[in-house]
C-alpha positions in Angstrom: -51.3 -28.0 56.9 -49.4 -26.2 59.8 -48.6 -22.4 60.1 -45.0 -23.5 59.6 -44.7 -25.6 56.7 -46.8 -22.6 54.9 -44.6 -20.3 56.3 -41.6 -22.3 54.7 -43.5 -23.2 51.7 -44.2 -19.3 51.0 -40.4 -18.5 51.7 -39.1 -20.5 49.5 -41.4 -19.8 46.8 -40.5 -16.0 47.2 -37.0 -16.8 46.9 -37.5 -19.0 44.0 -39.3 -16.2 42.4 -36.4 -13.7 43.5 -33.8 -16.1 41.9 -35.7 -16.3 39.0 -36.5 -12.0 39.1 -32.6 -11.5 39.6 -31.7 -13.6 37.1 -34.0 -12.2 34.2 -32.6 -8.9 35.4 -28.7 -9.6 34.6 -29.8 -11.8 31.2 -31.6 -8.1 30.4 -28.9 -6.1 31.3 -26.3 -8.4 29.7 -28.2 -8.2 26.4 -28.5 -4.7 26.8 -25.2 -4.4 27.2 -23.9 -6.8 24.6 -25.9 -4.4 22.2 -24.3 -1.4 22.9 -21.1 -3.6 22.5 -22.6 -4.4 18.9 -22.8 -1.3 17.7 -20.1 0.6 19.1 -18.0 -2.5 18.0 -19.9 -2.4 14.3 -19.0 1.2 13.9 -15.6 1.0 14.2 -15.2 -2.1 12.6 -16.7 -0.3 9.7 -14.1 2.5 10.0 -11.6 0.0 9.7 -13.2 -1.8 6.7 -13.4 1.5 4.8 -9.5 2.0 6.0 -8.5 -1.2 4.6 -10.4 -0.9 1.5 -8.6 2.3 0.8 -5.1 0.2 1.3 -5.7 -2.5 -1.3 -6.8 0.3 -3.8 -3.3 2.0 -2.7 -1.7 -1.3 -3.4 -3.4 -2.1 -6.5 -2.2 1.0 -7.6 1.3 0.1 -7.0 0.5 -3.1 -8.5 0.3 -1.8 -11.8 3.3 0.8 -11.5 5.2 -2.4 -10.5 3.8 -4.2 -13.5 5.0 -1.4 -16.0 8.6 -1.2 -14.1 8.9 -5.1 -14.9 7.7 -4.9 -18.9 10.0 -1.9 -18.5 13.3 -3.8 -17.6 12.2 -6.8 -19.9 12.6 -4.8 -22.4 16.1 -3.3 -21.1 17.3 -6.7 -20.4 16.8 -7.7 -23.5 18.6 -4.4 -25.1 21.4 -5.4 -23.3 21.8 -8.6 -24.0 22.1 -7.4 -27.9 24.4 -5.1 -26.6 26.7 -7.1 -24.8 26.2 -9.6 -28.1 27.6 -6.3 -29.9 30.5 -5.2 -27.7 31.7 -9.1 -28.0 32.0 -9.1 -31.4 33.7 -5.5 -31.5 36.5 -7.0 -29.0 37.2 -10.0 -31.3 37.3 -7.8 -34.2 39.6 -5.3 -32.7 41.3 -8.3 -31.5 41.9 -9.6 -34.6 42.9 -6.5 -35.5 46.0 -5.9 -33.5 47.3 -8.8 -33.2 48.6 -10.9 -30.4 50.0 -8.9 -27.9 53.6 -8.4 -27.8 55.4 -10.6 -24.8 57.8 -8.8 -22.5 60.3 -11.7 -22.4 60.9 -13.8 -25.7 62.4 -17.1 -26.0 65.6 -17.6 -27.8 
């Protein structure tokens, strides 16, 4: 073998082995980041968690008072309904009552 094919052989094996150094570098340093990512990104996305747990309980909440509100008119609904039942059969009997009511022109 000649001085110059070693000499070529041994540069590009060094910059094989550079490629292959650099490249295990970023993978290392783009793990390490990602990591940090991770858990800066699991910490607040367990802050929100928590936040929105606390929201569901506030909406069950009103949940229920809207639940009682609807039993609530239910019930009023259906008192009126009697009511209105009542007030109609008031007006026919105070209809009856009366009379018809007297016309402002008669016919001759």
């Amino acid at each position: 073998m000649s001085a110059e094919l070693i000499a070529t052989l041994s540069a590009f094996i060094t910059l094989g082995f550079g490629m292959v150094a650099s490249a295990a570098w970023m993978i290392r340093r783009i793990d390490t980041s990602t990591e940090s990512l991770r858990t800066d990104l699991g910490g607040r996305i367990d802050k929100v968690d928590s936040r929105i747990d606390k929201v569901d309980a506030r909406i069950d909440k009103v949940d229920a008072r809207i639940d009682k509100v609807d039993s609530r008119l239910d019930k009023l609904d259906d008192r009126l309904e009697g009511l209105g039942r009542e007030i109609t059969d008031v007006k026919v009997s105070v209809a009856r009552w009366e009379g018809p009511r007297p016309h402002l022109l008669t016919a001759k």
